[in-house]
C-alpha positions as CSV (number, residue, x, y, z in Angstrom):
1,X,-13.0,14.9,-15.2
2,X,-10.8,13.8,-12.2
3,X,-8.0,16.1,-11.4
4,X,-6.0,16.6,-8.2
5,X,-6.5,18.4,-5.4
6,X,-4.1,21.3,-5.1
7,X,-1.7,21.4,-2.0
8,X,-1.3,24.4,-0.2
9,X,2.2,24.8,1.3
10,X,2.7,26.6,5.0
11,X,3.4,30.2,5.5
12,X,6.7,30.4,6.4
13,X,6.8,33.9,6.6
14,X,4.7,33.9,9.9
15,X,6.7,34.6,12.9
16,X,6.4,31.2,14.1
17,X,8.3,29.7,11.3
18,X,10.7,32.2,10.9
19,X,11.5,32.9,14.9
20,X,12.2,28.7,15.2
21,X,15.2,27.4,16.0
22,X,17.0,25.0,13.4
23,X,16.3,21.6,14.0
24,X,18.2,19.4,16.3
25,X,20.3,16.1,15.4
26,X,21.8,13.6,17.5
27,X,24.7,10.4,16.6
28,X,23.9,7.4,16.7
29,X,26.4,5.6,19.2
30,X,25.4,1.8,18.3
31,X,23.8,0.6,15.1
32,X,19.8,0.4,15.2
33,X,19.9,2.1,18.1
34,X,18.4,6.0,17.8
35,X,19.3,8.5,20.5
36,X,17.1,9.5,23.3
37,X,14.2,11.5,22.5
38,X,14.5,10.9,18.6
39,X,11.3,12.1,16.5
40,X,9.0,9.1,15.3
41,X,7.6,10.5,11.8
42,X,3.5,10.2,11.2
43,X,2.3,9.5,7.5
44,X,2.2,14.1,6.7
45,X,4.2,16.0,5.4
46,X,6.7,16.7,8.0
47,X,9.1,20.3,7.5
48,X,12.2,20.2,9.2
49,X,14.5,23.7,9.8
50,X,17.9,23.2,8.6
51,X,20.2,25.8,8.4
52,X,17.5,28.5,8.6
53,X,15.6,26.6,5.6
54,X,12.4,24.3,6.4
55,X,12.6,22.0,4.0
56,X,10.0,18.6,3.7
57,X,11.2,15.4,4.2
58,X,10.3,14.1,0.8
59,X,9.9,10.3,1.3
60,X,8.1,9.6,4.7
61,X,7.0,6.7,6.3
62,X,5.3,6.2,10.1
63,X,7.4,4.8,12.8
64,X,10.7,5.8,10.8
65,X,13.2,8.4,11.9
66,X,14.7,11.0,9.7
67,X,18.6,11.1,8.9
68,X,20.6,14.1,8.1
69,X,23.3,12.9,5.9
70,X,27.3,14.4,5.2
71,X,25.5,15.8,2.2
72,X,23.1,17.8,4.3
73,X,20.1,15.2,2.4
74,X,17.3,14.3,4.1
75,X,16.6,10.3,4.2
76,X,13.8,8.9,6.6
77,X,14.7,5.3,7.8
78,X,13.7,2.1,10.0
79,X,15.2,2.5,13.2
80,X,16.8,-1.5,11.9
81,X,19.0,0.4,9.4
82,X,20.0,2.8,11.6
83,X,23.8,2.9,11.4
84,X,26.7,4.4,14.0
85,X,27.3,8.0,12.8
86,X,23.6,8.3,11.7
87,X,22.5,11.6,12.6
88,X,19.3,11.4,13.6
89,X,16.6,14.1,14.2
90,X,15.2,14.6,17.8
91,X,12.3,16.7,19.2
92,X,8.5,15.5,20.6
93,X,6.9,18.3,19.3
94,X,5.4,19.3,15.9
95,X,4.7,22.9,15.9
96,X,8.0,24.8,14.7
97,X,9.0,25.0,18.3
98,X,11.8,22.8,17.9
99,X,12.2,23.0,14.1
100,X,9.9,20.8,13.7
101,X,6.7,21.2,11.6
102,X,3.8,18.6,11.1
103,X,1.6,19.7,8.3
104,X,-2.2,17.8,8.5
105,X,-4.2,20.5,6.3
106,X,-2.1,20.9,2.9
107,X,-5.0,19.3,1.0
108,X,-7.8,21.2,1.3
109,X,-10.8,18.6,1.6
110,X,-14.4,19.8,1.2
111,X,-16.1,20.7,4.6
112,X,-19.9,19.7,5.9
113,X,-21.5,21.2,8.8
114,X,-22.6,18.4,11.0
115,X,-24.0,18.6,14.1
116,X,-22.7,16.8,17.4
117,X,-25.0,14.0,17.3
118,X,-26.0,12.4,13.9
119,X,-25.8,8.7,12.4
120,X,-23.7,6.8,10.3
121,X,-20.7,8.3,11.1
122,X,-18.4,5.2,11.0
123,X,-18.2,2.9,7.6
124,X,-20.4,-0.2,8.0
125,X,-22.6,-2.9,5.6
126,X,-25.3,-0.7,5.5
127,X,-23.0,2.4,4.4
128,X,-24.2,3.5,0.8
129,X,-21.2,3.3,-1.4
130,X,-22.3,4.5,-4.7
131,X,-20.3,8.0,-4.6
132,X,-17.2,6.0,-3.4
133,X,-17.2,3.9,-6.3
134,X,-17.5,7.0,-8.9
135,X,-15.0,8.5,-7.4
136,X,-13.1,5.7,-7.6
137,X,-13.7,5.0,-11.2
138,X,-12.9,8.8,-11.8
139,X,-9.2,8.8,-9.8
140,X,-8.4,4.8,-11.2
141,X,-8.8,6.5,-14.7
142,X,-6.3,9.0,-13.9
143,X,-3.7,7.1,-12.1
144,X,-3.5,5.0,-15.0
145,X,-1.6,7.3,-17.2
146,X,-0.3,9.6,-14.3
147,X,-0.2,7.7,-11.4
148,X,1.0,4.3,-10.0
149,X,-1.7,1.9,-9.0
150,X,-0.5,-0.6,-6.2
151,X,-2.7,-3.3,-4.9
152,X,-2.7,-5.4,-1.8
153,X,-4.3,-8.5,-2.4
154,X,-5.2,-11.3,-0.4
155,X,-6.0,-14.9,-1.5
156,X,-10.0,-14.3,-1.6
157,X,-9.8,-13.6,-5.6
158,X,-8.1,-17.0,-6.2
159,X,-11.2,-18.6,-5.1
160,X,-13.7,-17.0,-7.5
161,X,-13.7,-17.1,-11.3
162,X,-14.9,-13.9,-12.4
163,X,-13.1,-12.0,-9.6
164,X,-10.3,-13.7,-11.1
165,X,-10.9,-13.0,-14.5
166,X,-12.0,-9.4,-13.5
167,X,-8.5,-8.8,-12.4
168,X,-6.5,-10.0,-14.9
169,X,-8.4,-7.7,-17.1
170,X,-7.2,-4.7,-14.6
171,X,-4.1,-5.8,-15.0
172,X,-4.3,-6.4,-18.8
173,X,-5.6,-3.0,-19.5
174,X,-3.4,-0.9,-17.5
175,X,-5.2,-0.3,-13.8
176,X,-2.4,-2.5,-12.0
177,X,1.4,-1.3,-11.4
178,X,2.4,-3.3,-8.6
179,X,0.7,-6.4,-6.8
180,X,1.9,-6.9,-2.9
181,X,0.3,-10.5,-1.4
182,X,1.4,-13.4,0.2
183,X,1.9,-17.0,-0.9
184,X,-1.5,-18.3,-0.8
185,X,-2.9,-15.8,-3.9
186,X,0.0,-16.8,-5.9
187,X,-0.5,-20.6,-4.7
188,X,-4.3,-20.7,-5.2
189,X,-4.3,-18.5,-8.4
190,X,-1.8,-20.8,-9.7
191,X,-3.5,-23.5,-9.2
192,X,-6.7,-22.6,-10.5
193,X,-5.1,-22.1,-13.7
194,X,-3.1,-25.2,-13.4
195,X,-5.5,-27.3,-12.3
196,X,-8.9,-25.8,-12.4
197,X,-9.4,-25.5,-8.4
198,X,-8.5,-23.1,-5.4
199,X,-8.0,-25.4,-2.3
200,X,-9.4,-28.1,-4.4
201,X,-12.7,-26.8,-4.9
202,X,-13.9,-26.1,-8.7
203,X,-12.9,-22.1,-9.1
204,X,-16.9,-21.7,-10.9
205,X,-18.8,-24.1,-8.9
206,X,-17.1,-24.5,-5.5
207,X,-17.6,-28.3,-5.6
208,X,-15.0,-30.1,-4.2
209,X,-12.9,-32.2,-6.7
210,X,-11.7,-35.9,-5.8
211,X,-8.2,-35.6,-3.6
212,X,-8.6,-32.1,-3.9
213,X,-6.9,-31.1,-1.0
214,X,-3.3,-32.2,-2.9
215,X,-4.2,-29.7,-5.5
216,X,-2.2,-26.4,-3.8
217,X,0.5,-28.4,-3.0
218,X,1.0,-30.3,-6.6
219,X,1.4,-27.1,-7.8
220,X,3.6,-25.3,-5.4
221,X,5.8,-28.5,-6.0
222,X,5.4,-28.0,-9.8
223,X,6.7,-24.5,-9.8
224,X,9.5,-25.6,-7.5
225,X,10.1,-28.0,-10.1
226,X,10.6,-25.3,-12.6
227,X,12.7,-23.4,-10.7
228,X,10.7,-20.1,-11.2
229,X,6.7,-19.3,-11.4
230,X,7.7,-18.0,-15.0
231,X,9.2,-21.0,-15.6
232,X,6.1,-23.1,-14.7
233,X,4.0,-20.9,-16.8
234,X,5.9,-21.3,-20.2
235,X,5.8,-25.5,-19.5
236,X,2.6,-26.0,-18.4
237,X,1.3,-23.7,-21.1
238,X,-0.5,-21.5,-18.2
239,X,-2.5,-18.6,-20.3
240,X,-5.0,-17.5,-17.2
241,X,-4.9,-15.7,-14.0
242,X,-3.7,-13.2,-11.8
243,X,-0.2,-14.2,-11.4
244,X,-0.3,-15.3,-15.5
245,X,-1.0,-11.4,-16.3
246,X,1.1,-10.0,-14.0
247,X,4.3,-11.8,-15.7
248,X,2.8,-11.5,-19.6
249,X,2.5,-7.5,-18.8
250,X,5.7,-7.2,-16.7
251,X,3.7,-6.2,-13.2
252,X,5.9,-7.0,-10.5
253,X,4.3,-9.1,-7.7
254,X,5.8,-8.6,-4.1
255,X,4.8,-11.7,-2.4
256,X,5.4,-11.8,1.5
257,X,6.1,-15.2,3.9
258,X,3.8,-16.3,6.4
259,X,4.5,-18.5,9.3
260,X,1.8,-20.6,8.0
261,X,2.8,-21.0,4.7
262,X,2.9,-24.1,2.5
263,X,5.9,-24.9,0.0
264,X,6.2,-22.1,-0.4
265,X,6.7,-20.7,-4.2
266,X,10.0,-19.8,-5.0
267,X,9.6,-16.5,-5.1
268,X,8.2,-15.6,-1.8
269,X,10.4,-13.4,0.7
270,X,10.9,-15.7,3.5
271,X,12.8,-13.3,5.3
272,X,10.0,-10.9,6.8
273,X,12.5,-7.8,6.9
274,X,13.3,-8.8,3.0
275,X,9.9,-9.0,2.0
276,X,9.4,-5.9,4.0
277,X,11.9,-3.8,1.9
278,X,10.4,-5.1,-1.5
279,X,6.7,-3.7,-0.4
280,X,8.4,-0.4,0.9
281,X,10.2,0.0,-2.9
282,X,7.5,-0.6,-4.6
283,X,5.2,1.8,-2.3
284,X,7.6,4.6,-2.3
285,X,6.1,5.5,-5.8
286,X,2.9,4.2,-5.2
287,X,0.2,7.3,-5.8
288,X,-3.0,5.2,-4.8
289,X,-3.0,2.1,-3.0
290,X,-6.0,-0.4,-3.1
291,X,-5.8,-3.2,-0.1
292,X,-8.6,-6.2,-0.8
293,X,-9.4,-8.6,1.8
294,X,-5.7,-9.5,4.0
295,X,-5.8,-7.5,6.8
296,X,-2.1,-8.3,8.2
297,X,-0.4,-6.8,4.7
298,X,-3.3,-3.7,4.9
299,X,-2.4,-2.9,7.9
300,X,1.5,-3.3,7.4
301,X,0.8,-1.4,3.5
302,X,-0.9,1.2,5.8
303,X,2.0,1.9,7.9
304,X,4.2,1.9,4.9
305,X,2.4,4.9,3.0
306,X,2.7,8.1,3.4
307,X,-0.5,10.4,2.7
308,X,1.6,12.4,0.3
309,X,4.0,12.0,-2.4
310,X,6.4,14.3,-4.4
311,X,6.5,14.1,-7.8
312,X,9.6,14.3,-10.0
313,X,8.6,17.9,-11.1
314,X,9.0,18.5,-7.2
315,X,5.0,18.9,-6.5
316,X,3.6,17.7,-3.7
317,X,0.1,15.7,-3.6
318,X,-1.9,13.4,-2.1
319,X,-2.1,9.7,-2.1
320,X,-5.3,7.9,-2.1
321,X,-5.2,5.0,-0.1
322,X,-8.7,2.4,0.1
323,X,-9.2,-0.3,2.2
324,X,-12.2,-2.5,1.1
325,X,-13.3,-5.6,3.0
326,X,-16.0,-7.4,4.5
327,X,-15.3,-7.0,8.0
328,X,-16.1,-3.4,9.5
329,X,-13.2,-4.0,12.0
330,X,-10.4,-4.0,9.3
331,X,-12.0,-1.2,7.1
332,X,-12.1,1.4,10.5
333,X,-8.9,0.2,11.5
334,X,-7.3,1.5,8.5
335,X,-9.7,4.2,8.1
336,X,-8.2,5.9,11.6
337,X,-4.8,6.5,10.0
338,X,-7.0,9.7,8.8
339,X,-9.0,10.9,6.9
340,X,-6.9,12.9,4.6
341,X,-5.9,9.5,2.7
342,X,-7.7,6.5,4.0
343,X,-11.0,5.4,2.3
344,X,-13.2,2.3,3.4
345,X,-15.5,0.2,1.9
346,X,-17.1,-2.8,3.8
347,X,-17.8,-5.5,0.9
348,X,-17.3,-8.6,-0.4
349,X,-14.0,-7.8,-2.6
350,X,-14.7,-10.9,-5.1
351,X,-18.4,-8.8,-6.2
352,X,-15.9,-5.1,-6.0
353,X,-13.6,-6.2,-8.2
354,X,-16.3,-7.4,-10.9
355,X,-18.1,-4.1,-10.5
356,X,-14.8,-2.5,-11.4
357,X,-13.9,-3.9,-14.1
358,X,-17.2,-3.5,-15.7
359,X,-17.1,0.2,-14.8
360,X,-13.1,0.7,-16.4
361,X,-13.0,-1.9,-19.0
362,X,-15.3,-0.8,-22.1
């Protein structure tokens, strides 16, 4: 039976804590602009001293600053929406000497004695993966009734049939609360179930389909038609796919612009700071966070998430974050945000996604 692990708040009865100074804030003097020596915050808990009371700043994210408010509440916030009169904290170090406290260690993770020189020690193809995917199984079986389940997707899962089918039953029986992508899932996804083809190629046998290469683009210009991808759905009498189950089960689907993109769908944020905002709503309840095969929005969903969250009963614990791709590179990239929340697996995402569903669906 998966259950949580237990965090373990400081101490703040050692002399450290209680002998530190209150934090220090500064005004902002021009908007989006943060004082001089301001305090970037990391993706831990982070305790702040304020008026002789360390107190956590509840809804982190890396590269933000935090914002003491009239109300003496603690917001954390892009240095973009940083507004004249902000107060805005200020300090370089993290170890209650400036009433500041980064906290690494509150959940305590099992320890192995290694020695200095062994193998294996980085995530690679020929990593075994078998204890990953248990535990896996275990924590996706949890968040489902206790947690929220966000996943990063990228447009690989359009192009196969089962993966496809495979995550529409996720979605169908309750293992997806949030999608983030860009246009070309949506797009391809689409028009697979629109048209039977991903980038023109047959979605079960990969064989290129006469004029095939029009397909993606008759169906963005279908949905712009419509007006809406729902829209499209209901008169083309859609009944399949990602996108399909995500509206029929009421799982909102962030969907970011690229530079690249064609059409695009309507409902893609073409405003990179907009579409930005939507994926940081959606994470800021997000409990565990599976990215699949788009490295640009893993590694932006990486910087987004905090490896902690607190919980409307005001407890604080740990968000499970996974990246899982077939290139090493992308996996360890994520995987050195730290340990404490990041998990890689290098694989083909269309085969994970099957194995998943055939491990949760029963």
């Amino acid at each position: 039976m998966f259950s949580l692990r237990e965090y373990c708040a400081p101490d703040f009865t050692q002399e450290k804590f209680v002998s530190a100074p209150n934090a220090t804030f500064e005004c902002v003097l021009a908007d989006g602009v943060a004082p001089m020596n301001y305090h970037a915050m990391s993706i831990y808990p982070e305790y702040i001293k304020i008026k002789g009371q360390w107190r956590l700043a509840e809804e982190s994210r890396m590269d933000c600053v935090c914002v003491l408010t009239d109300e003496d509440e603690i917001k954390v916030v892009e240095f973009r929406l940083l507004k004249k009169g902000d107060n805005v904290l200020v300090g370089r170090t993290e170890d209650a000497s400036e009433g500041i406290f980064l906290y690494a260690d509150g959940f305590k993770e099992e320890t192995h004695t290694e020695d200095q020189f062994s193998f294996r020690r980085n995530r690679s193809r020929e990593t075994a993966y078998s204890q990953d995917y248990q535990e896996l199984y275990d924590l996706l079986n949890y968040e489902k009734d206790h947690g929220k389940i966000v996943w990063v997707m990228g447009p690989a899962f359009a192009f196969d049939y089962d993966a496809r089918n495979a995550m529409s039953s996720l979605i169908e029986h309750g293992y997806v609360h949030a999608v983030l992508a860009g246009n070309a899932l949506a797009t391809h996804d689409l028009e697979a179930a629109y048209l039977g083809t991903a980038l023109g190629q047959d979605v079960y046998t990969h064989i290129s389909q006469p004029n095939g290469h029009y397909n993606h683009l008759d169906t963005i210009n279908r949905v712009r038609h419509y007006g809406s991808v729902k829209a499209f759905i209901e008169n083309e009498n859609i009944d399949n796919g990602v996108i399909y189950n995500c509206e029929k089960y009421g799982i909102p689907y962030i969907l970011g612009g690229s530079i690249r993109d064609d059409g695009p769908l309507p409902c893609v944020y073409a405003d990179v700071y907009k579409a930005q905002d939507a994926m940081r709503n959606e994470l800021r309840s997000a409990t565990t966070v599976i990215c699949l095969a788009t490295m640009l929005h893993t590694i932006a969903t990486g910087n987004m998430t905090p490896s902690y969250r607190v919980t409307k009963e005001g407890k604080v614990r740990q968000v499970y974050f996974y990246c899982v791709d077939v290139s090493e590179f992308t996996v360890n990239k994520l995987s050195d945000r730290g340990s404490l929340s990041s998990r890689g697996i290098v694989t083909n995402v269309q085969d994970f996604a099957v194995l998943l569903e055939k491990a949760l669906v029963k």
